[in-house]
C-alpha positions, 0 to 999 in steps of 0.5 A: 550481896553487895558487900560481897560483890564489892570485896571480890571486886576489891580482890580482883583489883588487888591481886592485878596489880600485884605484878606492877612495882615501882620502876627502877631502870636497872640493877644499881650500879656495880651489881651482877644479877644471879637469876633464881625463877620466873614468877607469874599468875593466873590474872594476868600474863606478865612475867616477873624474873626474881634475881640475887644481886651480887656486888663484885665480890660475890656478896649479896646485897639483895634481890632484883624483880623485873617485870614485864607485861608478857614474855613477848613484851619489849625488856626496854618497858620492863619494871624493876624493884630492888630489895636490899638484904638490911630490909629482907632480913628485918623483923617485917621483911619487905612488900614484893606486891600491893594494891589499894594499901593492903599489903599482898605478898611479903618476903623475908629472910636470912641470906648467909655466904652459902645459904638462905631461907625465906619466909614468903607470906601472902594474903589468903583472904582480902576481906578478913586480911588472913594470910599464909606463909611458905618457906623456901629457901637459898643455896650456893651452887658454886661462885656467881651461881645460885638456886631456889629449893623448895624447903619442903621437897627439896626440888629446885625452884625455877617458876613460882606461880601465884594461884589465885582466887577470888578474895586472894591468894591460894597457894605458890606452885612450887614453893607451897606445900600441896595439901593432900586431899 
């Protein structure tokens, strides 16, 4: 019984500071950012805004995460995260969340010209380190303009919610497939 309170209590602490990444003040210098979604979670109320980042020639270089603690917090004390394309588009991809060394939520991908698709895998179970993976992917609207689209009903994708449950994640609102039941 107390194994089993200490791992929810470890799951807990782990997928409460997901949303907390490493500061970085602002794009890098030369990027414009292209707004894709909101993400947040049903453990806490800040607000992450995921963002394609484009150099001044319309080419993507990667993805933007900011963070704030809550819609109302002041964007002065947001956090943000750069992920550049060379790491999403590796074999392992890159972290988007952790807590206590264990990896939580990773993202990796293809990003072309025109399109995109990407592979969000996160931590189901946090004791026996089991984890899913959805797909969603990119498309190219027109110059500077970009979408997410649910790869498996073809909707846009403009808020992630990261559902949680004791020992980890159960699913990503908008991106996961839902299970019929």
């Amino acid at each position: 019984m107390k194994s089993i309170l200490l791992s929810t209590l470890f799951a807990l602490a782990l997928f409460a500071s997901t949303a907390v990444l490493a500061a970085t003040p602002s794009l890098p210098v030369g990027m414009i950012a292209v707004p894709l979604a909101a993400i947040t979670n049903d453990r806490d109320t800040s607000v992450s805004r995921i963002e394609l980042m484009l150099d001044d020639q319309a080419i993507v270089r990667g993805i933007y995460i900011e963070t704030r603690a809550s819609a109302q917090a002041d964007p002065g004390q947001s956090k943000g995260q750069v992920y550049w394309l060379d790491s999403i588009e590796s074999r392992k991809g890159v972290v988007l969340g952790q807590g206590q060394g264990v990896k939580a939520i990773l993202l990796r991908g293809q990003i072309g010209t025109g399109n995109g698709s990407l592979v969000i895998k996160y931590l189901t179970n946090g004791i026996f380190r089991h984890y899913d993976e959805c797909q969603v992917n990119l498309q190219r609207l027109g110059p500077g303009q970009w979408r997410l689209v649910n790869a498996y009903d073809g909707h846009p994708v403009k808020h992630i919610r990261v559902k949680t449950w004791a020992l980890g994640i159960s699913t990503l609102v908008n991106v996961c497939p839902v299970d019929a039941a």
